[in-house]
C-alpha positions in Angstrom: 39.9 41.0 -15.1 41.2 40.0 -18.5 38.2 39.2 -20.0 36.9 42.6 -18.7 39.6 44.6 -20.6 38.9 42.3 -23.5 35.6 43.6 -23.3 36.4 47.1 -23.1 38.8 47.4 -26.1 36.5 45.6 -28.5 34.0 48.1 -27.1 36.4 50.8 -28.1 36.9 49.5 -31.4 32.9 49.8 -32.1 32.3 53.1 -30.8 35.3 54.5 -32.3 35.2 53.0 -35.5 39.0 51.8 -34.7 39.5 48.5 -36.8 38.8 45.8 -34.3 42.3 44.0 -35.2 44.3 47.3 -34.2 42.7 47.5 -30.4 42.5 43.9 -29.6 45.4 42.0 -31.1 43.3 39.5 -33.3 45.3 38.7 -36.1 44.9 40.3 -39.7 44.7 37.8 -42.3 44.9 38.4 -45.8 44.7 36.1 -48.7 44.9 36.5 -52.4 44.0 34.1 -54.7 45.3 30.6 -53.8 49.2 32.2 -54.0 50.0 35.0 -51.6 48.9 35.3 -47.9 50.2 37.9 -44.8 49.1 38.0 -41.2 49.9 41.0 -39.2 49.7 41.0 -35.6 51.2 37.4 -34.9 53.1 37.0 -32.0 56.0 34.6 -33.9 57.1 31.2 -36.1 56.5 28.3 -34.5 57.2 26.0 -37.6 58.1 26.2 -41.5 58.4 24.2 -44.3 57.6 24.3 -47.7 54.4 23.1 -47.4 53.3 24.0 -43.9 53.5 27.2 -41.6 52.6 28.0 -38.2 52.5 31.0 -36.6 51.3 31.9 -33.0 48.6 34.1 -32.4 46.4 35.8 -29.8 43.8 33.3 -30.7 46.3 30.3 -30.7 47.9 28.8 -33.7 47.4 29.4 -37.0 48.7 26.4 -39.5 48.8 27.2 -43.4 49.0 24.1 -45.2 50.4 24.1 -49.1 53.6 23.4 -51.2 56.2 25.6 -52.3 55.9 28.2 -49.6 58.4 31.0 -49.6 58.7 33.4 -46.8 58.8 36.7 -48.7 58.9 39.1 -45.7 59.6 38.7 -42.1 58.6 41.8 -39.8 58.1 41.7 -35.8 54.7 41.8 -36.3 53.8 40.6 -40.2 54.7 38.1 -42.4 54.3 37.3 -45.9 54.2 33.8 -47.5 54.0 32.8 -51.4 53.1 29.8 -52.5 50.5 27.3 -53.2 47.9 27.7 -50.3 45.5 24.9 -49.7 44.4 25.0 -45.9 44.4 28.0 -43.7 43.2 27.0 -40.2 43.3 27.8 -36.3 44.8 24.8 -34.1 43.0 23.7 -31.2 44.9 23.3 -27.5 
């Protein structure tokens, strides 16, 4: 049944021209340069450091790897992070 309504929003997202990360929950993530990143639509911390975060997502956990991170904003639902950004990757279960 899950995977059904999976199906059906991302269908909804095509036909409507709805951005796909609004209707199903992936997570938006935005990087500029090598010194600012923000994901919107994670579903909280799991881990920070000044040279690691992880956050969990709908598509498991995403790990940004750097130095001198800085948390910039915090938001239910978005999070900004400055710093050096060297690795941006999704962790496998």
């Amino acid at each position: 049944m899950k995977k059904r309504w999976v199906r059906l929003r991302k269908w909804f997202a095509d036909v409507s021209e709805v951005p796909e990360d609004l209707v199903t929950d992936v997570p938006r993530i935005t990087i500029t340069g090598r010194s600012h990143l923000s994901v919107e639509n994670h579903k909280g911390i799991i881990s920070f450091s000044e040279n690691e975060l992880i956050l969990s997502t709908h598509l498991g956990e995403l790990q940004v790897l750097g130095d001198s991170f800085v948390l910039e904003t915090i938001l239910e639902q978005e999070i900004d992070l400055a710093g050096t950004i060297r690795e941006v990757r999704f962790r496998s279960d």
